[in-house]
C-alpha positions in Angstrom: 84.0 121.2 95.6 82.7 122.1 91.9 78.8 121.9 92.0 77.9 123.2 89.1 77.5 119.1 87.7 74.1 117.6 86.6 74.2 114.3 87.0 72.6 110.9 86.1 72.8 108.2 88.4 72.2 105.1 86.8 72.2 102.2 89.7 72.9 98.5 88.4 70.2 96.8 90.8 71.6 93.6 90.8 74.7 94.8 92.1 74.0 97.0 95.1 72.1 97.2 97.6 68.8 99.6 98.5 70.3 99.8 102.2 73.3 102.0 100.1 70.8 103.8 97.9 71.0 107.0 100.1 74.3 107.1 100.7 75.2 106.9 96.9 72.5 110.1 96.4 74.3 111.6 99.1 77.7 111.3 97.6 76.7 112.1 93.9 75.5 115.3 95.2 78.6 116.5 97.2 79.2 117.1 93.1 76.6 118.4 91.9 72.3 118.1 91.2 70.7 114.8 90.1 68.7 114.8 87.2 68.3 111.4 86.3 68.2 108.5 89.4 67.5 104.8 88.0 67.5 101.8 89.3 67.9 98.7 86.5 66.9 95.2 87.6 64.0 92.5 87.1 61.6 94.1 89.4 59.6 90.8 89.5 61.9 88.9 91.6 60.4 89.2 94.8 64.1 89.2 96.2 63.7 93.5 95.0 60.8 94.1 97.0 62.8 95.9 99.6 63.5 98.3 96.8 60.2 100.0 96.9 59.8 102.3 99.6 63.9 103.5 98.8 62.9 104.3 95.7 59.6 105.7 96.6 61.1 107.9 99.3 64.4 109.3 97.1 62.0 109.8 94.2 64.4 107.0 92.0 62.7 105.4 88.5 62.7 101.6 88.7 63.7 100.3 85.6 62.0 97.0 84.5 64.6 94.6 82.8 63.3 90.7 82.3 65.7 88.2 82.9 66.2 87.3 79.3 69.8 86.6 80.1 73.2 87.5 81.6 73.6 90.8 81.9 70.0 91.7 80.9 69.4 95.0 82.6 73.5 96.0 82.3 72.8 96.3 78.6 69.6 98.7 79.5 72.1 100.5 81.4 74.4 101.7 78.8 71.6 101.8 76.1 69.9 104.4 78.3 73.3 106.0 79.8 74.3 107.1 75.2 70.5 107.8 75.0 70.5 110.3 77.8 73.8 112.2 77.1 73.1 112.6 73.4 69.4 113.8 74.0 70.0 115.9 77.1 72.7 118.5 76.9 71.7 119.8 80.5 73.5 116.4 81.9 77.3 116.9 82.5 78.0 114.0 84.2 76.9 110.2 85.2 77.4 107.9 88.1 77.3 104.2 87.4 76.7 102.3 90.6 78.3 98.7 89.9 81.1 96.9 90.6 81.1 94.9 87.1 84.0 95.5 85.0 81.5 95.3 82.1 80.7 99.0 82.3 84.4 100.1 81.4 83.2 100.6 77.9 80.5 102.9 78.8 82.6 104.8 81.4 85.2 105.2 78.3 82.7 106.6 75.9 81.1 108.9 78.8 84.4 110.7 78.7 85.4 110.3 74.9 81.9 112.8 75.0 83.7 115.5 77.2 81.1 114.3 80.3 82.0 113.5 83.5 82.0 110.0 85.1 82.3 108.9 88.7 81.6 104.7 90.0 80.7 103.9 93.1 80.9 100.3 94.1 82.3 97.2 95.7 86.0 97.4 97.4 86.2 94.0 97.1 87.0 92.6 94.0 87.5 96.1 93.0 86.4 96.2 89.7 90.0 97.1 88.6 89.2 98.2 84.4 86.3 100.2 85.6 88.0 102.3 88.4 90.3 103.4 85.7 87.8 104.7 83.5 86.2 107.0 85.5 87.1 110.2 87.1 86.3 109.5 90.6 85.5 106.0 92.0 84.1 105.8 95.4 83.8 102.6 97.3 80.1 101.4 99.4 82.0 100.9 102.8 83.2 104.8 102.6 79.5 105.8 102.3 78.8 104.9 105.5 82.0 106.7 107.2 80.8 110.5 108.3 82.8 113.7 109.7 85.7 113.1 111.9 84.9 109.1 112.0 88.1 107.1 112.5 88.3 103.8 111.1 89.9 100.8 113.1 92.9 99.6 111.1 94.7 96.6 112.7 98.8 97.3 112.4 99.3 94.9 109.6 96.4 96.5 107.1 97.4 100.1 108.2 100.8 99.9 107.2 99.4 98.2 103.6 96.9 101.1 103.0 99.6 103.4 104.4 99.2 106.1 101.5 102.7 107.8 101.6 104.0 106.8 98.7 100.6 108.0 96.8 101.0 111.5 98.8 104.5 112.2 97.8 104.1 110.8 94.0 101.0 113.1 93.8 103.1 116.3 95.0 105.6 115.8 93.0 103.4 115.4 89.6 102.2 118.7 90.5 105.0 121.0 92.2 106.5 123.2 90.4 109.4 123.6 91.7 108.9 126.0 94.2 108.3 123.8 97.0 104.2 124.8 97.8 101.4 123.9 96.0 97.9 124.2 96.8 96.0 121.3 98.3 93.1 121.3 95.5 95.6 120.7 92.8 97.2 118.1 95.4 93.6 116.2 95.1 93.1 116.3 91.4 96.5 115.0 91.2 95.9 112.0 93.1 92.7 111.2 91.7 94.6 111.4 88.4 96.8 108.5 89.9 94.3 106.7 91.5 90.6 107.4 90.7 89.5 105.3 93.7 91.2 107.7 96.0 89.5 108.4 99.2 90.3 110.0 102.1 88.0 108.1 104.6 90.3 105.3 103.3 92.5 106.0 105.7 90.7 107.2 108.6 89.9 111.2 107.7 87.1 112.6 106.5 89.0 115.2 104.1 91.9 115.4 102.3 93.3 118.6 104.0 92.7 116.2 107.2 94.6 113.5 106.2 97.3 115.7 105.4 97.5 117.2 108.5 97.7 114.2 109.7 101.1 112.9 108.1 103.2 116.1 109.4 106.2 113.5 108.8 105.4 114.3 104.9 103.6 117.3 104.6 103.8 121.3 106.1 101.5 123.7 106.0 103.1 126.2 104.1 99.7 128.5 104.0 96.4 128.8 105.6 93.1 131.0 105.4 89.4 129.8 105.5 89.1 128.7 101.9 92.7 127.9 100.9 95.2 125.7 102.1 99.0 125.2 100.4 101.4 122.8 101.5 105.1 121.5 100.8 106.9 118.5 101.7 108.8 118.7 105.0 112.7 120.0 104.4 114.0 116.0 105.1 111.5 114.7 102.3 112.3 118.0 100.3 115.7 116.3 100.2 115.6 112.5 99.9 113.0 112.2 96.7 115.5 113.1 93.8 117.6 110.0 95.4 117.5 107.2 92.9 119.2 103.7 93.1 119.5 100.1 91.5 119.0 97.0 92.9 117.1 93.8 92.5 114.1 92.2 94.6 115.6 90.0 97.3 112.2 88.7 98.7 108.6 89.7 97.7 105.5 88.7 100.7 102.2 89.2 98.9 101.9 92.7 99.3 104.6 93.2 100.1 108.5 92.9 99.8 112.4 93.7 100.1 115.2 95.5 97.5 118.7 94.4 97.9 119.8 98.3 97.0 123.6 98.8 95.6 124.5 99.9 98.3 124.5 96.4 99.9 121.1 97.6 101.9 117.9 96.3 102.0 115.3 98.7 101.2 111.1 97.9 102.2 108.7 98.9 99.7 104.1 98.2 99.4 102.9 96.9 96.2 101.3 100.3 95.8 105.2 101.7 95.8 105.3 100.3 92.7 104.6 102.2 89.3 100.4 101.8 88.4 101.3 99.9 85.2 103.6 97.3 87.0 101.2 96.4 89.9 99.8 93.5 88.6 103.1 92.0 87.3 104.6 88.8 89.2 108.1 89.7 90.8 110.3 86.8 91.2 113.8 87.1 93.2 116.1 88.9 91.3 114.2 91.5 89.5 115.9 94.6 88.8 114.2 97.8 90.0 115.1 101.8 89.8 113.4 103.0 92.9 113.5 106.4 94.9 114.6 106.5 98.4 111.9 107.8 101.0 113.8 107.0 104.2 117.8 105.9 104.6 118.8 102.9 106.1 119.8 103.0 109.7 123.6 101.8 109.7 123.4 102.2 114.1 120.0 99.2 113.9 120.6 96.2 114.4 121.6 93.9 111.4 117.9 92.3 109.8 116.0 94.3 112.0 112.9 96.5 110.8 114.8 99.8 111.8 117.8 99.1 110.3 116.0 99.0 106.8 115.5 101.8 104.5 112.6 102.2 103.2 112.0 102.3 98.9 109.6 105.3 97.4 108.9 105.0 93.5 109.3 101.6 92.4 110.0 100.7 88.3 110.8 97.2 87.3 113.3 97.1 84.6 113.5 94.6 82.3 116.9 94.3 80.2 
């Protein structure tokens, strides 16, 4: 990991919690030094007072911000976030703690400035616009997740988290055609993807962990105590470059089914589907281009779960 970062952590008060406060100090620094930690809220409501001894103890600046109106201390925030970076050359980087999409402005101009920015907030509503302003988005519920901690996943939720299609679409942004790449670049390219990426996510409390533990998608190709590089395994290697037509025969929330041209049905996640098209409405019918990630089983039975093939890269087309 890159340390050579100084950041400024600038905490929306009204929108987290003290009881995360450490955590997010904790994470910040896995990229670097803090230079700046503030806290913004209306320090006179007596609901902050459990804010004192955190910020006394982590040696955080409460910022005072009266309640003059919505939004009151977000617009201290960013006035102090342009303020800092244009007087303070030694800061590289700033983490917004908030889950408001509001900040998307600020997290655009942080990086139209060369500086890095990284959010750290609520998974749910994920504050979709913000998450894709910033370089790295981390999520409150992962803070709390440490070394070799599994998380409980009922079957359901597992298989819609499942983060496949994100690994292979990652790998293939970034291989160049040699089959091996090296695992860093395998993590920039999926934060690229998705900034919100996070291993403990899934269950692992490092990428080259959650790899290792999909050996139906990756191989180590190469080991030693400081690098790692990995390919796809030889059956993968094969199927991506397959591409095929079809149209949506039946879409389940997050879920749904492609009718392929081939006569079979193919499964695919929302998150199978391309970034830009994810928050479109699919109705029956809808044409799609889509890779295929695993074959249909012709031996299955007919309707069953095995027989279906399963879709990779999905793309709506619209004619």
């Amino acid at each position: 990991m890159n340390n050579s970062k100084n950041f400024a952590v600038l905490v929306d008060g009204e929108n987290a919690s003290h009881k995360e406060f450490p955590g997010i100090l904790r994470e910040v620094q896995k990229y670097g030094a803090i230079a700046v930690k503030r806290v913004y809220a209306d320090w006179t409501n007596p609901a902050r007072a459990s804010w004192k001894e955190v910020l006394h103890s982590n040696g955080a600046r409460p910022i005072q911000q009266f309640n003059y109106g919505k939004d009151a201390a977000d617009h201290a925030l960013i006035m102090d976030a342009i303020e800092i970076l244009a007087k303070a050359s030694e800061i590289s980087g700033v983490c917004i703690v908030s889950s408001d999409n509001g900040f998307q402005f600020l997290a655009q101009r942080i990086r139209e400035m060369g500086k890095y920015v990284m959010g750290i907030g609520r998974r749910e509503p994920p504050a979709k616009e913000l998450i894709a302003a910033c370089h790295n988005y981390v999520y409150f519920d992962n803070l709390s997740i440490k070394d070799d901690t599994k998380r409980e996943f009922s079957r359901e939720a597992e298989e819609i988290v499942a983060p496949d299609q994100l690994l292979i679409n990652a790998y293939q942004s970034c291989s160049d055609g040699d089959g091996m790449i090296y695992l860093g670049d395998l993590g920039k390219a999926l934060k690229d993807i998705d900034p919100a990426f996070d291993p403990r996510t899934y269950g692992f409390s490092s990428l080259k962990k959650l790899v290792k533990g999909h050996p139906e998608i990756f191989v180590i190709a190469e080991e030693t105590n400081d690098r790692c590089f990995i390919r796809l395994t030889d059956i993968l290697q094969e199927k991506t470059d397959v591409e095929m037509r079809g149209h949506l025969k039946r879409w389940i929330s997050n879920y749904g089914f492609i009718e392929g041209e081939d006569g079979e049905d193919y499964f695919f996640y929302k998150s199978n589907v391309d970034l830009n098209q994810r928050d479109l409405r699919f109705k029956p019918g809808q044409q799609f281009l889509f890779t295929v990630s695993k074959a249909p089983d012709p031996e299955a039975e007919k309707g069953s779960s095995e027989r279906n093939g399963k879709a990779g890269r999905v793309v709506a087309i619209f004619d």
